[in-house]
C-alpha positions, 0 to 999 in steps of 0.5 A: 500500500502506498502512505502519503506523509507531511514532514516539518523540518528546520533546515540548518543542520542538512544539506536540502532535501534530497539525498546526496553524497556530501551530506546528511539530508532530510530524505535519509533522515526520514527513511532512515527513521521509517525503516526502523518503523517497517523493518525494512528499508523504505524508499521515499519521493518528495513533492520537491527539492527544498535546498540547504538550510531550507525550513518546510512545514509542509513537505510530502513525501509519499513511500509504498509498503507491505506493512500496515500500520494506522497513521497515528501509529506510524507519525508516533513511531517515527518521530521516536527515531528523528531528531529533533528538528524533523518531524512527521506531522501526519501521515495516511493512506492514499491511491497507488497512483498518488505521486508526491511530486506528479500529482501536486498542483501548487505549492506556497513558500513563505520567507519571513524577515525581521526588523531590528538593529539586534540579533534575536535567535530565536527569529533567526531559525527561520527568518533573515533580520533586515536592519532598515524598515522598507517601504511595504506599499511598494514591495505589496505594488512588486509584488502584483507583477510578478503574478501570471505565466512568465519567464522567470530566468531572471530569478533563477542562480545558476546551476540549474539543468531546467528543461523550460523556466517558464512557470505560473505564479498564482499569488505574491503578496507582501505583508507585514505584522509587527516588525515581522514581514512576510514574501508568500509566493504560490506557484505551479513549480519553482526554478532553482533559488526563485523564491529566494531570489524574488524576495531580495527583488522586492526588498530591493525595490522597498529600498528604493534599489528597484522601482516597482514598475520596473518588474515587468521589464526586469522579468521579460529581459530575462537578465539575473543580474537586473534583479535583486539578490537571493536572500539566505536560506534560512528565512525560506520555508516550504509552507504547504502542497495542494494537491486539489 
């Protein structure tokens, strides 16, 4: 039978997501923890890459398995045997043809500042401090351009094997509660960085770097360097994948 389970994770101590020989990764660490739960190894698919030092709240991951074992039993079982910062946070039986990663529609990544001239670690595990306040209304104006069907070389780094970087952008919004602002961008599928690298845009342009009617062209010419920068990892987390 095939399990579908939702995994939370503080990135910083992993090399992203998915396996890799020059480090620990998320994915080893849940199969590692599933297959002490099955008695047998357990092979995992992700609904997606999340790169170093990248926090999720809503990664999907899908396993089959022989066993049987109830939900709550197999989220309880498992987070016996993670560490501290990897949790599964649900876990069900799903259809043979379920495919954490074929079958999503959507996904929404959030990557959250602070600001303050003070360090604050307990913001710092999943936010990026900004030392200057930036003008909000401008980055929310941004924000709207970068909605719709584009091109979206311009926010890629390099070292990307794309086939197309053409992908959809169903919402972009800016908000800000407090002194903690939030980037929530959700898309159909995202180039290497992307997220990260839209963020450091709008920032810019909440400086007075960019203007915010330049979006338009800086996504059309396609140029990396014409946008902002990428923001660190650690602010950047994977917060939920639709399936529906």
């Amino acid at each position: 039978m095939r399990y579908a389970i939702t995994i939370q994770y503080i990135g910083a101590a992993y090399c992203g997501w998915q396996s890799q020989k020059n480090g620990v990764s998320v994915q080893d660490t849940v199969e590692a923890a599933l297959s002490k739960v099955f008695n047998h190894p357990v092979r995992v698919t992700g609904s997606g890459r999340t790169d170093e030092g990248v926090n999720a709240l809503g990664q999907v991951a899908h396993f089959d398995s022989d066993r049987e074992i109830k939900p709550y039993n197999l989220c309880r079982g498992a987070n016996v045997f993670l560490p501290k910062d990897v949790a599964i946070a649900d876990a069900k039986i799903v259809p043979d043809d379920f495919n954490a990663r074929k079958s999503a529609k959507r996904k929404t990544y959030v990557y959250k500042m602070y600001v303050s001239y003070f360090r604050n670690p307990l913001l710092d595990i999943d936010h990026k401090q900004v030392y200057k306040q930036p003008d909000i209304t401008l980055m929310q104006r941004a924000a709207k351009y970068v909605e719709g069907k584009h091109d979206f070389r311009c926010f890629m780094s390099t070292g990307s094997n794309q086939k197309t970087t053409v992908r959809e952008v169903y919402d972009c919004s800016v908000t800000q509660e407090g002194n903690i602002i939030t980037v929530s961008v959700t898309g159909n599928a995202f180039l290497y960085n992307m997220v990260r690298a839209i963020t450091g845009t709008l920032l810019f342009v909440g400086y007075g770097k960019i203007d915010a009617d330049d979006i338009p062209k800086i996504i059309s010419g396609g140029v990396r360097q014409s946008a902002g920068k990428t923001m660190p990892p650690n602010g950047l987390t994977l917060l939920r994948v639709d399936y529906e």
